[in-house]
C-alpha positions in Angstrom: -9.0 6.0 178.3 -9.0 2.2 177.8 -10.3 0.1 181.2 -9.7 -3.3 181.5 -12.6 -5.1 183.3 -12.2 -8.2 184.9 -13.8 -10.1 187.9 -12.3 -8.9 191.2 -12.9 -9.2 194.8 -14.0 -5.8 196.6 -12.9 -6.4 200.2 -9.3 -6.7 198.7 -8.8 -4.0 197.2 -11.2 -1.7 200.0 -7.8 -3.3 201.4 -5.3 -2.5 199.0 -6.2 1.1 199.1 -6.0 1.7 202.4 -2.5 0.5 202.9 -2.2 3.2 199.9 -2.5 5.9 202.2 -1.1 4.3 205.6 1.9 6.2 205.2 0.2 9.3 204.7 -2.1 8.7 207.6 0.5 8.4 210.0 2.8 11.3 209.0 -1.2 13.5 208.7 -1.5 11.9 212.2 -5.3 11.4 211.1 -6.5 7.8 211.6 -8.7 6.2 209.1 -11.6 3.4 210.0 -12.4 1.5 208.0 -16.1 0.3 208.9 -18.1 -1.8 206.2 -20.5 -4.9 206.5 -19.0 -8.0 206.6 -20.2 -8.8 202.7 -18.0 -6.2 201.5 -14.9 -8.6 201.9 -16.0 -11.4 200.0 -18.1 -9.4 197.2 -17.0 -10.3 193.9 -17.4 -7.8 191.3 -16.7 -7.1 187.5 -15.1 -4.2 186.4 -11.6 -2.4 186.2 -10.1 -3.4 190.0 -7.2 -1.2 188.7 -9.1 2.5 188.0 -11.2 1.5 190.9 -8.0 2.1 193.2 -6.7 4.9 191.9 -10.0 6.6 192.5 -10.3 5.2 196.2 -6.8 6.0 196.5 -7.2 9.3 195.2 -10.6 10.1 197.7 -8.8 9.0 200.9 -5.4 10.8 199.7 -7.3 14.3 199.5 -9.4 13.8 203.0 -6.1 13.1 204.6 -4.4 16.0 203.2 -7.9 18.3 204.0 -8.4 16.7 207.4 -6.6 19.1 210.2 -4.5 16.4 212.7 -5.4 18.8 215.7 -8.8 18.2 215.8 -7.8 14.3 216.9 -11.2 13.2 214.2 -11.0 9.9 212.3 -11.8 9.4 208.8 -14.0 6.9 208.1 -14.1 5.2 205.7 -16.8 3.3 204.6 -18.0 0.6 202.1 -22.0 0.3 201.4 -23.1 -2.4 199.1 -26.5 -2.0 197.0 -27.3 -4.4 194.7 -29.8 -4.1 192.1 -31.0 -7.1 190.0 -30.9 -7.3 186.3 -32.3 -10.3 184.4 -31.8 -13.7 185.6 -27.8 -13.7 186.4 -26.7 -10.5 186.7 -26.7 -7.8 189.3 -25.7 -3.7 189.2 -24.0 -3.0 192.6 -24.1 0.7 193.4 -21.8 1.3 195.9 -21.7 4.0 198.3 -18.4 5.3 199.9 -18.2 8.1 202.5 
């Protein structure tokens, strides 16, 4: 699998993601929340933004289709941000979904 890394910002495509699975959401009748600090939005990261999505996409698309609508609970989905520092410049950002 070939991955294409480039600098991206986090909070857009957290974004991206969930208007994936809007659709879905509504027909599942299950509401997602999204509920992240506020540095998730303008985190700039470097990586592949594109296999990043799919996985996202792919977690929120299965806990849709695995969350029963009568039970009226949210999903929530949720960004956390650990950064870890490496030399002078650069940083590792483990990031924590749920």
């Amino acid at each position: 699998m070939e991955t294409n890394s480039s600098e991206f910002n986090l909070g857009e495509t957290v974004e991206v993601v969930i208007n994936q699975v809007m659709i879905l959401s509504q027909e599942q009748q299950v509401k997602i929340i999204h509920d992240s600090p506020a540095e998730v939005s303008s985190m700039l990261l470097y990586g592949d933004n594109l296999r990043l999505q799919q996985v996202l996409s792919d977690f929120l698309t299965n806990a849709l289709l695995f969350t029963p609508a009568s039970e009226g609970s949210p999903i929530v989905f949720r960004v956390t941000p650990k950064k870890e520092r490496i030399g002078m410049k650069m940083h590792i950002v483990l990031l924590e979904f749920q």
